[in-house]
C-alpha positions as CSV (number, residue, x, y, z in Angstrom):
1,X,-24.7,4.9,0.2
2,X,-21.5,2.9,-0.2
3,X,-18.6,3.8,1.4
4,X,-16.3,0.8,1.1
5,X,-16.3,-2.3,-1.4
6,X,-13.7,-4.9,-2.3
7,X,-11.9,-5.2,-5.2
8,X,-10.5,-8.8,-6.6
9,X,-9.5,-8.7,-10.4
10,X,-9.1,-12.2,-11.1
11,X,-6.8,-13.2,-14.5
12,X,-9.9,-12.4,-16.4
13,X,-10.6,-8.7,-15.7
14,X,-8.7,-7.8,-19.0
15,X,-11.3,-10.1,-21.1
16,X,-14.3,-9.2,-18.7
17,X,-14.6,-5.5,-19.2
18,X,-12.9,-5.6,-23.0
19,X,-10.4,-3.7,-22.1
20,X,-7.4,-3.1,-24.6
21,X,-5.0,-0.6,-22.4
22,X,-4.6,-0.3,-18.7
23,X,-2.4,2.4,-16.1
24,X,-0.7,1.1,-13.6
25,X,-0.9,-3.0,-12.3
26,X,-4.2,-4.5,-10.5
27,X,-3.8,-4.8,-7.2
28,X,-6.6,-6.7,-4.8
29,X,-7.9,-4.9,-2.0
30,X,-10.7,-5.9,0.2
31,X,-11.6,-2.8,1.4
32,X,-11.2,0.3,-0.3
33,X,-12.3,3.4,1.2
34,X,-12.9,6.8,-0.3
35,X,-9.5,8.7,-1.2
36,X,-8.6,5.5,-2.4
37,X,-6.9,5.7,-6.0
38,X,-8.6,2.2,-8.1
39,X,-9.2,1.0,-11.6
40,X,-11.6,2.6,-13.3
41,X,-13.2,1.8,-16.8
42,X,-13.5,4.6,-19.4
43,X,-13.9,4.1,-23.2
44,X,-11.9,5.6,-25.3
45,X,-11.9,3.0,-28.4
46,X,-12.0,0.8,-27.3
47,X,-12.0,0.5,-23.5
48,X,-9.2,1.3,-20.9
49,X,-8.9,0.7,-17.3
50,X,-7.7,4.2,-15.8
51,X,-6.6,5.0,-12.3
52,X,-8.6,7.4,-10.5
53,X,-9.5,8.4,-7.2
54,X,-12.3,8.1,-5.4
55,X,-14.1,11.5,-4.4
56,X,-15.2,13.4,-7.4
57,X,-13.2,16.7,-8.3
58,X,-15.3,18.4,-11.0
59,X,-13.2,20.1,-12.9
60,X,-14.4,23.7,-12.1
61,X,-14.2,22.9,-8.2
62,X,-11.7,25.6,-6.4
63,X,-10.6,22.9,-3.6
64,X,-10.0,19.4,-4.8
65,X,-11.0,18.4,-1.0
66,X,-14.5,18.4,-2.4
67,X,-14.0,15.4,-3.2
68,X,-14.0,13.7,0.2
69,X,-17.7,14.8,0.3
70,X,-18.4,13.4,-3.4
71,X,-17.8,9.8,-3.2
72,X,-21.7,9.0,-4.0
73,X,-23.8,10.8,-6.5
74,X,-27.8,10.3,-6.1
75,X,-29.6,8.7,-9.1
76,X,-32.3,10.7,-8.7
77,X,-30.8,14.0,-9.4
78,X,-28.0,13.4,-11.5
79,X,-29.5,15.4,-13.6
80,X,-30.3,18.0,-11.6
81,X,-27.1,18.4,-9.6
82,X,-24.4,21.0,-11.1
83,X,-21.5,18.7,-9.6
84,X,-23.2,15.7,-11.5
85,X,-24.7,16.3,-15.3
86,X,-22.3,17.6,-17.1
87,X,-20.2,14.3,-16.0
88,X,-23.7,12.1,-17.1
89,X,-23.4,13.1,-20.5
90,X,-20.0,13.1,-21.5
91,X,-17.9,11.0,-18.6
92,X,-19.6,8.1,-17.4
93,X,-17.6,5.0,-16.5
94,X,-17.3,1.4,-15.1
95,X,-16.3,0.4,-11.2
96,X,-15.4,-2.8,-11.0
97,X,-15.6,-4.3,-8.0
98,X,-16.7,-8.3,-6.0
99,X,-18.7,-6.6,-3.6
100,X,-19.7,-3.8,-1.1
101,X,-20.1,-3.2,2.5
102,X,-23.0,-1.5,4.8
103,X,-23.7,-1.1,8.5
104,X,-26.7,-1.9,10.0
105,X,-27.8,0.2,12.5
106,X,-28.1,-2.3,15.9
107,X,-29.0,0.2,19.5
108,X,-25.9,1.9,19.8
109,X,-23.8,-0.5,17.8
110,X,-23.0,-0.7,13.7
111,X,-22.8,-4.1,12.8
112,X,-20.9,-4.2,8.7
113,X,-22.2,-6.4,5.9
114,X,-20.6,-7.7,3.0
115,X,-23.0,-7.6,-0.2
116,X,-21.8,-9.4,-3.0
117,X,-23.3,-11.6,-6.3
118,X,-24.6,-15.0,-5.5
119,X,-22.1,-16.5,-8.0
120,X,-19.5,-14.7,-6.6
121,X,-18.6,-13.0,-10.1
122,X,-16.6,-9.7,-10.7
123,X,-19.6,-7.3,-11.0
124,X,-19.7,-3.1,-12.2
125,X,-20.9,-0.6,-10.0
126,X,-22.2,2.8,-12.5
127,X,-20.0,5.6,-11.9
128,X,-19.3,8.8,-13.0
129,X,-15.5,10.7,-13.6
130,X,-13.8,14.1,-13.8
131,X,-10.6,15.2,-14.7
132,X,-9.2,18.4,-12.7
133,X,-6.6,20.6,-13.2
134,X,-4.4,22.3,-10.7
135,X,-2.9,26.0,-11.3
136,X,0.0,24.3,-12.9
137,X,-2.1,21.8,-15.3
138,X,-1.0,18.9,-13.2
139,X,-4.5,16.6,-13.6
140,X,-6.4,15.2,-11.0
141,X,-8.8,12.2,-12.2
142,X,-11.7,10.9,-10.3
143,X,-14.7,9.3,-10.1
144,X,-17.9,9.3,-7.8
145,X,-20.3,5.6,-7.4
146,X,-24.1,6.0,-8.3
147,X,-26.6,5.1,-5.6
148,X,-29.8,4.3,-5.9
149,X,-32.7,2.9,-3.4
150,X,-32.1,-0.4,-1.7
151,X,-33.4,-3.3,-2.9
152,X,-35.5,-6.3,-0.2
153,X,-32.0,-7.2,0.4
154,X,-30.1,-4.8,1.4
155,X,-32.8,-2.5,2.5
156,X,-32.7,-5.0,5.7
157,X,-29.2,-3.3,6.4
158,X,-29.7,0.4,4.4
159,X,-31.7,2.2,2.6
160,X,-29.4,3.0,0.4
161,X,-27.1,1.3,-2.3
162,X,-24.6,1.3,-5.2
163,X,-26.5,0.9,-8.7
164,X,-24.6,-2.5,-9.9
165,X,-25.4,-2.6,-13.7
166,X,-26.1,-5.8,-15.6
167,X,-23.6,-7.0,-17.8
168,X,-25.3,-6.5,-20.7
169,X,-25.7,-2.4,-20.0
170,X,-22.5,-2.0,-19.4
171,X,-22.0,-1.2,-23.4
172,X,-24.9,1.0,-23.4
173,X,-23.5,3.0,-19.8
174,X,-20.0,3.7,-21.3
175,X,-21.4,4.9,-24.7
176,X,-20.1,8.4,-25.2
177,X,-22.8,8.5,-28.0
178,X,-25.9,7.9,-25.9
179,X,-27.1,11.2,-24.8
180,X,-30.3,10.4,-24.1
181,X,-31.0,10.9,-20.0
182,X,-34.0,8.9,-19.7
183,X,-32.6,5.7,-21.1
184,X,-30.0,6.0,-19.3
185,X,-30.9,6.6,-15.7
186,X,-33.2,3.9,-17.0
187,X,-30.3,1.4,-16.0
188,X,-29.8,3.1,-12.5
189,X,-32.6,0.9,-10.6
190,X,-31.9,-2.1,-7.9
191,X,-30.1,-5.0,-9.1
192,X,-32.2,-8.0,-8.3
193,X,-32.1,-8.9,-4.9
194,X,-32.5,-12.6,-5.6
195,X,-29.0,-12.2,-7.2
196,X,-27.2,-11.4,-4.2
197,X,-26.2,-12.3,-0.7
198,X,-25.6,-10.7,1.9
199,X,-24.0,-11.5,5.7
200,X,-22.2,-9.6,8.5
201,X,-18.5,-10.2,8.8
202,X,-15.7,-8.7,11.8
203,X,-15.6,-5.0,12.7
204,X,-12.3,-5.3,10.9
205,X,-13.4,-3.5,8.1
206,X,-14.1,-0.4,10.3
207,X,-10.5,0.2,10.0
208,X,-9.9,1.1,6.8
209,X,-5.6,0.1,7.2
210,X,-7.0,-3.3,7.5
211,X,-7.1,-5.2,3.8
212,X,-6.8,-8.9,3.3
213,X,-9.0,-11.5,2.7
214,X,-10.3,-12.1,6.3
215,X,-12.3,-9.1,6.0
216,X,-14.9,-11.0,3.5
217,X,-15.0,-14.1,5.9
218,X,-18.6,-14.5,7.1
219,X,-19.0,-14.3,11.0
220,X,-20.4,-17.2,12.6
């Protein structure tokens, strides 16, 4: 699964995801935690970064809280799952993020990993969004992260973890004129483990009020 990540923009996150028209100002945050309202990258000629929250509403949910218990959507059955393939047709989208964290299971204890690219470059998880409306119309957007199985990597820590999509799918992942499922869930496999690193840092990150840049510092 993947619960938390970190989120750096860097001066070229404008360039990097060809955006042309952002909402609201990029903030940094090492750790953001489901609930959390992030940038989110949609097109809509060209592309924008949106704010959203993450924990998907679909937008025939009754109880927005639904969304606390949506923050991951399986590869596998995207398109199988009500909640889930309506969104991969029409409303798929960008997460940008530096990296991820997971727990490793140790006896009794947790111990939390930090998962990021080897070249330490702004990367996009695959994610899916929804817009919901309220009985007043007020709208509600969010946006779920695609999981898919581990690779050698992080399968040391999880079995599970976020789909991070090459750079050069990204195109092909936000275009609202590919329709065909196959192709696309195609893209939805393990990013090459050789790609990435991996090591445990401080239990700070448990806490999810903690959010600076100690939290990434490897543990010795």
């Amino acid at each position: 699964m993947c619960g938390r990540y970190g989120f750096i923009p860097g001066k070229d996150f404008y360039k990097r995801f060809k955006v042309d028209k952002a909402t609201g100002k990029l903030k940094a945050s090492y750790n953001v935690a489901p609930g959390r309202t992030m940038p989110v990258i949609i097109r809509q000629s060209p592309n924008q970064a949106v704010e959203m929250k993450w924990g998907l509403v679909p937008h025939w949910a009754k109880d927005p809280r639904i969304g606390y218990r949506m923050i991951n959507a399986r590869a596998e059955t995207l398109g199988s799952r009500p909640a889930f393939r309506e969104e991969l047709h029409t409303k798929r989208c960008l997460v940008p993020a530096n990296g991820f964290y997971e727990w490793e299971h140790k006896g009794k204890d947790k111990v939390p990993y930090y998962i990021k690219l080897k070249n330490d470059e702004i990367f996009a998880f695959a994610g899916l969004y929804d817009i919901w409306k309220d009985a007043e119309g007020k709208m509600l957007m969010t946006y779920t992260i695609i999981t898919t199985d581990s690779n050698p990597l992080v399968g040391k820590i999880h079995d599970r973890m976020p789909v991070i999509l090459k750079e050069e799918y990204e195109d092909e992942w936000l275009d609202p004129g590919e329709k065909d499922i196959e192709k696309l869930s195609a893209l939805l496999k393990p990013y090459p483990a050789g790609e990435l690193e991996a090591y445990q840092v401080a239990d700070l990150v448990n806490n999810p009020k903690n959010d600076n840049e100690k939290l990434i510092v490897r543990k010795e």
